[in-house]
C-alpha positions as CSV (number, residue, x, y, z in Angstrom):
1,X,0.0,0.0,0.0
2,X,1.3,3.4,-1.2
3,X,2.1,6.0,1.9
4,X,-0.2,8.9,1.8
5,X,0.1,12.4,3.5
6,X,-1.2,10.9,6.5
7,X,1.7,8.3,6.8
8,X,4.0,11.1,6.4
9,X,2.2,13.0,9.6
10,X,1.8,10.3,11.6
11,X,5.4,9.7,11.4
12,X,6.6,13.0,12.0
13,X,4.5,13.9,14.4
14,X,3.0,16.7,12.8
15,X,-0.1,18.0,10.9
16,X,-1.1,16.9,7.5
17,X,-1.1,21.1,6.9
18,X,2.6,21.0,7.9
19,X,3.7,18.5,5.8
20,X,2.3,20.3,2.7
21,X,4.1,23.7,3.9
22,X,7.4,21.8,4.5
23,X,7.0,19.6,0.7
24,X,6.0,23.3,-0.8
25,X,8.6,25.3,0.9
26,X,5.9,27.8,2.5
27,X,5.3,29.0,5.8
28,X,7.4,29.5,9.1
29,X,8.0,26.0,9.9
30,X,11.1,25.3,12.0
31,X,14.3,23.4,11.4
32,X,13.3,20.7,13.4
33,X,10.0,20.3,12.4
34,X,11.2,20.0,8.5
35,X,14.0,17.9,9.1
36,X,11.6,14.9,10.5
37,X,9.0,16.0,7.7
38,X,11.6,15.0,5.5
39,X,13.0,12.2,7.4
40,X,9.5,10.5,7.0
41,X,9.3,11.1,3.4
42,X,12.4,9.3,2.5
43,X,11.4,6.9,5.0
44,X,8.0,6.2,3.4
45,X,9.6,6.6,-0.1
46,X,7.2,9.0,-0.4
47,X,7.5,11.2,-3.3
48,X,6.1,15.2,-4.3
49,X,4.2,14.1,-6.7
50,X,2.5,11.9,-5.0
51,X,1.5,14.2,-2.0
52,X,0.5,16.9,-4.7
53,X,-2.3,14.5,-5.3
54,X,-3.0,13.9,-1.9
55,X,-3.1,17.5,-1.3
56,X,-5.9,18.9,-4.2
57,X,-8.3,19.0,-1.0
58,X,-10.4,16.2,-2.2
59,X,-13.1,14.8,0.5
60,X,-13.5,11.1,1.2
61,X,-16.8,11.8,2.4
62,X,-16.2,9.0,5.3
63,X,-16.4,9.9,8.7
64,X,-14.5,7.8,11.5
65,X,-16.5,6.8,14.6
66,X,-14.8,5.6,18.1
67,X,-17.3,4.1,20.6
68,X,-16.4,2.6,23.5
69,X,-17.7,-0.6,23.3
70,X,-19.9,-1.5,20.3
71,X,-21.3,-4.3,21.9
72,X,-23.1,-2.1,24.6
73,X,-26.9,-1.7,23.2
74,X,-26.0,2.0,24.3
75,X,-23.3,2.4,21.8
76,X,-24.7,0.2,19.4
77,X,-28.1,2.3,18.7
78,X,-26.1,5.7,19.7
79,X,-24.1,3.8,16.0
80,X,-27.1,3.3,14.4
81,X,-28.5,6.9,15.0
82,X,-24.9,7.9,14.0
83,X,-25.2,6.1,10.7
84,X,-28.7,7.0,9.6
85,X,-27.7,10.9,9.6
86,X,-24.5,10.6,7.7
87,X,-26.5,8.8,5.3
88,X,-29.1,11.3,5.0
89,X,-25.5,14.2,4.2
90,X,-24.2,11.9,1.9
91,X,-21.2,10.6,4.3
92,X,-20.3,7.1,5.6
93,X,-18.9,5.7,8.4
94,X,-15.6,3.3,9.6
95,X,-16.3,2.4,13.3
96,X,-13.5,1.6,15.7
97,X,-14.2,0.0,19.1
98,X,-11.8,1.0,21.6
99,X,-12.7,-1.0,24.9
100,X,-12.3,2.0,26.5
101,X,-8.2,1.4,26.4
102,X,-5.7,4.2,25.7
103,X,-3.4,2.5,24.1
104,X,-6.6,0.9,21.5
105,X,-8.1,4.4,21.3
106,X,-4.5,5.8,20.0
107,X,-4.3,3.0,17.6
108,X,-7.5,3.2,16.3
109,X,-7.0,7.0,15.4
110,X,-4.1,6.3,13.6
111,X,-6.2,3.7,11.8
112,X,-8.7,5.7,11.0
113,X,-6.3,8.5,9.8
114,X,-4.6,6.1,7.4
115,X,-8.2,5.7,5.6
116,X,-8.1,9.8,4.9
117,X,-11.3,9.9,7.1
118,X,-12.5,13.8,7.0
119,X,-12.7,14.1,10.8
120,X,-14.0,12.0,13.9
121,X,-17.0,11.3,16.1
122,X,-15.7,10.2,19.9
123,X,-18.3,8.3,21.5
124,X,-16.4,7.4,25.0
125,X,-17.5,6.8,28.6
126,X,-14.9,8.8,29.7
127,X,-13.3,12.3,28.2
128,X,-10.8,10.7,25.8
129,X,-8.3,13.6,26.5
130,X,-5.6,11.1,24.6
131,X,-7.8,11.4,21.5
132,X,-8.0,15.2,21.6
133,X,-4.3,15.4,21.7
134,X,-4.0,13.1,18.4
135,X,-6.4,15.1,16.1
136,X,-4.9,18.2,17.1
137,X,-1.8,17.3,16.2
138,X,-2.8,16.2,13.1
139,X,-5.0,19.1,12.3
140,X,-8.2,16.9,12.4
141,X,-11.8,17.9,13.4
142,X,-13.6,16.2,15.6
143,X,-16.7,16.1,18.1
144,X,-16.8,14.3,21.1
145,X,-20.0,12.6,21.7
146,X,-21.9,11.5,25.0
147,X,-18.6,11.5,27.6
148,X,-18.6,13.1,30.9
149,X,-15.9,16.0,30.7
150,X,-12.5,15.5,32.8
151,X,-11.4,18.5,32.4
152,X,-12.3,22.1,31.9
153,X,-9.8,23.0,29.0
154,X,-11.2,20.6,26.3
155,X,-10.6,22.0,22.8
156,X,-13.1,19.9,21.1
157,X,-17.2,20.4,20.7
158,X,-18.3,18.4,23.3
159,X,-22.0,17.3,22.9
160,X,-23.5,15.6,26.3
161,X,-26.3,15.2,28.8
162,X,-26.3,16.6,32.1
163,X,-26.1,13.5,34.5
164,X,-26.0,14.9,37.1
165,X,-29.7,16.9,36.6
166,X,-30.7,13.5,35.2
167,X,-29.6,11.1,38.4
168,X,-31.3,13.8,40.7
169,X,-34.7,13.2,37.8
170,X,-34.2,9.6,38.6
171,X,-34.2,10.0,42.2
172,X,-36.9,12.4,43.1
173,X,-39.2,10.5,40.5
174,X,-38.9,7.7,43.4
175,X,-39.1,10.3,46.8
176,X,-42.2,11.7,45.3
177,X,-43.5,8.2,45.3
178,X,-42.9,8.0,48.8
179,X,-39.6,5.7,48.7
180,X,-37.5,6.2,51.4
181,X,-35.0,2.8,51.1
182,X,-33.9,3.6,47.9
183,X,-30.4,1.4,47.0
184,X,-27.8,2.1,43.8
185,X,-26.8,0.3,41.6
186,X,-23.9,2.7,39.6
187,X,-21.5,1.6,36.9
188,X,-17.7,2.3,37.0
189,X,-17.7,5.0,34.5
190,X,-17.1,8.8,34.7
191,X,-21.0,9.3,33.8
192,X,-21.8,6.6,36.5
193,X,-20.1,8.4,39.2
194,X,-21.4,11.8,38.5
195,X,-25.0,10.0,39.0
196,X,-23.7,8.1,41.9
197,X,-22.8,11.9,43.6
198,X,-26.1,13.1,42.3
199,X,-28.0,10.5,44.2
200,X,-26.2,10.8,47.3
201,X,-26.9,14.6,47.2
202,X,-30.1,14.2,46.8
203,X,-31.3,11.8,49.4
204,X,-29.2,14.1,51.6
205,X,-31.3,17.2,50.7
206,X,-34.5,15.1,51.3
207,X,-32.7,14.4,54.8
208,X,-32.9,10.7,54.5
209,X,-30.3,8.6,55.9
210,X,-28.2,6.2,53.3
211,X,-27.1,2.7,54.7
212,X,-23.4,1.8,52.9
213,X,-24.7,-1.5,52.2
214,X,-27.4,0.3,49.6
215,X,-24.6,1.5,47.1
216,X,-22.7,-1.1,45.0
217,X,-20.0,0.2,42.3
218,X,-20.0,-2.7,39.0
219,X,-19.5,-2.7,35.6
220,X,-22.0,-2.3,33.1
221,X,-23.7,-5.7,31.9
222,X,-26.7,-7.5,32.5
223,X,-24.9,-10.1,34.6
224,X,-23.3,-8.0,36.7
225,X,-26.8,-6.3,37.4
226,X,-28.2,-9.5,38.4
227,X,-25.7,-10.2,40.8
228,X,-25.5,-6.9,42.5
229,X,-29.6,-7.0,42.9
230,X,-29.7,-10.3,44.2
231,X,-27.1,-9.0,47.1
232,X,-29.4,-6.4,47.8
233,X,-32.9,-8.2,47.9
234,X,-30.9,-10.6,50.2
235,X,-30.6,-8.1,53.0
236,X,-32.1,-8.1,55.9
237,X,-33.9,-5.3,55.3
238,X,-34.1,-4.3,51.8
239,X,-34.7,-1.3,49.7
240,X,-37.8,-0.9,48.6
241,X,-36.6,1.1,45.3
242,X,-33.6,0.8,43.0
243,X,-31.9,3.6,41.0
244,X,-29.5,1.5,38.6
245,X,-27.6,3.8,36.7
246,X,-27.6,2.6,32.9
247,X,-30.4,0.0,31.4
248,X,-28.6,-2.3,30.5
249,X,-27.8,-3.2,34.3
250,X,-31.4,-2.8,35.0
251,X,-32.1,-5.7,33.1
252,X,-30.4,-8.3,35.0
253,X,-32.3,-6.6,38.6
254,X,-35.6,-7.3,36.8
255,X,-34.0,-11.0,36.3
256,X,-33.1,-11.0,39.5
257,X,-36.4,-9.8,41.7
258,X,-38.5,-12.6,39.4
259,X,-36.5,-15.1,40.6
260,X,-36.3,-14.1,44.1
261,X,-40.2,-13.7,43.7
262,X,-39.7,-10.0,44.6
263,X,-42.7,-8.4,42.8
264,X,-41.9,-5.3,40.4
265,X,-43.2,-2.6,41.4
266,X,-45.4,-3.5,44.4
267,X,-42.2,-4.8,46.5
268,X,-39.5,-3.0,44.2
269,X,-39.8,-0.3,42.0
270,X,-36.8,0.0,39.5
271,X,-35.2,2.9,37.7
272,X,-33.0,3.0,35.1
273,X,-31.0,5.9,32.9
274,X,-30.8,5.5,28.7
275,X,-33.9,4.7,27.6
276,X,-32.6,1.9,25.2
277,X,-34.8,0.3,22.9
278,X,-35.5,-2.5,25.5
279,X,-36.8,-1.0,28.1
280,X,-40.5,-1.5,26.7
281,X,-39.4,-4.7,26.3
282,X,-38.8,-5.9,29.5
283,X,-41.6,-7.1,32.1
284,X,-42.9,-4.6,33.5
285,X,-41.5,-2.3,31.0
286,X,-39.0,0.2,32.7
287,X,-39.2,3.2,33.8
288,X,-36.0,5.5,33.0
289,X,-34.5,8.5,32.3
290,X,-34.1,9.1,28.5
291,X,-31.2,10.4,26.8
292,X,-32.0,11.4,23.1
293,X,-30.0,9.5,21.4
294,X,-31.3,10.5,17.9
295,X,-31.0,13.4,19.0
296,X,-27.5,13.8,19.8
297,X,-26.3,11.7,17.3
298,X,-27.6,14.1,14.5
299,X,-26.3,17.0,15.7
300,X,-22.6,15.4,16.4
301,X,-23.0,14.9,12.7
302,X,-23.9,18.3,11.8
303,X,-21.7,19.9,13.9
304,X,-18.7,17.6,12.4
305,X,-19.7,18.1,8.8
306,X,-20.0,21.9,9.4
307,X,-15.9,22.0,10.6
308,X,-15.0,19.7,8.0
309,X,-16.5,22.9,5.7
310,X,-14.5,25.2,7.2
311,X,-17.0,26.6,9.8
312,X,-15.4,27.7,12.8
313,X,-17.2,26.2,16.5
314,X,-17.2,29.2,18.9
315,X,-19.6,27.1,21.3
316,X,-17.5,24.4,22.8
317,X,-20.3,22.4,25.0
318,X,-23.8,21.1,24.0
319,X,-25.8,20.4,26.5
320,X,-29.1,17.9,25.5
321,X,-32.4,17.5,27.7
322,X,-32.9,14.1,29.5
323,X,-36.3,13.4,30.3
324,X,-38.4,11.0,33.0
325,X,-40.0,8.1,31.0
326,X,-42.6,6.7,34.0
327,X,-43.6,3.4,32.7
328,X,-44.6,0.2,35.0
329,X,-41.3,-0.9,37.1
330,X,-42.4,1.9,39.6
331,X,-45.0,2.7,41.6
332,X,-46.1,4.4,44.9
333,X,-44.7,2.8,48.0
334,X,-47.4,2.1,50.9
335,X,-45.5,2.2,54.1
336,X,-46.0,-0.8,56.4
């Protein structure tokens, strides 16, 4: 396979813009800087009149996507919506799953990069500040899509929900319907623990005490919500609500209360955050605080497409609406 600009940048360590300004002899570019410009070049046996070619300013019209996991459903419809809009602007997609790893995430821009992708959509459970750092370099655009910030500097546009606002949704929902044992279930992402501080904050302001044994930390898959409900419903005394803090874990506590012959939602009412495509699905369907996936996946395409036309982005973070869906894993709690 024939080196392209992008070899030559990766390699160097620099922009694709730079390399054209060293190859072209234009610019203020530093001795250093040109030196591994054309270090790489010779490396690559890559010649000028191949990077003219590379350089007429051509689109692919291909966008890359990182998710964290594509297996999550999460990820996987947050894809689909992803998909669907870059259809409809006449783009397509290459998806890398990254695990979530640094080192994976690095390696899957560079990738992407090697495919002359126009820019990138960052779908991470975490601020992927490694990622930012990468496309800068390389003079890329990119949106970062449904991660909880790390940071306050990010360069990037940054479109996300407030979890915080949304976990405190969650919880009230189940004070208002007289809960006062209320347990979490959170997952170990930066999302999860900014819902995790939200519900703590919250049954403090409703003056309610919180028994340690009524928080468990776990990863995010049906399995592991099964086995952190079925510690719960085992205790001696045992909430009489659940806040679980992404869907997919409520779906192993619904698992979990049928076989334990808890009844949903006259024993336990359950509350989840997502509003995946199962949750009407399950039985009782679940109630849940919706993020709009379609939502935000449309606009992380618009906002991409409109940098990749030279638009500049003077608002760096995007803040989208959740919203309470009540269905029927929750009810009002008669006290004894």
């Amino acid at each position: 396979m024939k080196a392209t600009i992008y070899h030559v940048a990766e390699e160097a360590g620099v922009s694709t813009a730079t390399v054209s300004k060293v190859i072209n002899n234009k610019g203020l570019i530093s001795m250093d800087t040109k030196r591994r410009v054309l270090e790489a070049t010779r490396k690559l046996n890559y010649h000028p009149n191949e990077m003219a070619k590379a350089l007429i300013g051509k689109k692919t019209k291909v966008i890359g996507l990182l998710v964290s996991d594509i297996a999550s459903p999460f990820f996987a419809e947050l894809t689909r919506s992803i998909s669907e809009q870059c259809r409809f602007q006449g783009f397509s997609i290459m998806v890398c799953s990254t695990d979530g790893q640094p080192d994976k995430e690095k390696s899957c821009v560079s990738a992407l990069i090697r495919q002359d992708v126009d820019g990138f959509i960052v779908a991470s459970d975490h601020y992927p500040e490694i990622i930012e750092d990468e496309l800068k370099k390389r003079g890329l655009k990119g949106v970062f899509l449904s991660t909880e910030p790390e940071k306050q500097d990010y360069v990037m546009p940054l479109i996300t929900i407030d979890n915080y606002e949304g976990a405190c949704q969650a919880v009230r929902h189940l004070l208002a319907s007289n809960h006062k044992k209320i347990a979490m279930i959170a997952e170990n992402t930066a999302a999860g623990k900014v819902r995790l501080r939200a519900f703590h904050d919250t049954m403090e302001e409703a003056q309610l005490p919180l028994d340690k044994q009524f928080v468990v930390k776990t990863a995010s898959s049906i399995e592991n919500g099964y086995e952190c409900a079925k510690r719960l419903l085992a205790l001696k005394e045992r909430p009489s609500a659940i806040f679980v803090s992404c869907d997919v874990l409520s779906g192993g506590v619904i698992k979990a209360a049928r076989e334990m012959n808890v009844r949903i939602p006259q024993e336990l009412s359950i509350i989840g955050f997502d509003n995946l495509s199962i949750c009407e699905l399950t039985s009782p369907p679940l109630t849940t605080i919706a993020q709009p996936i379609r939502i935000m996946g449309r606009r992380a395409v618009e906002l991409l497409i409109k940098q990749i036309d030279g638009a500049e982005t003077y608002m760096r973070t995007h803040i989208v609406e959740t919203s309470l869906m009540v269905r029927n894993s929750t009810s009002f709690h008669h006290d004894i």
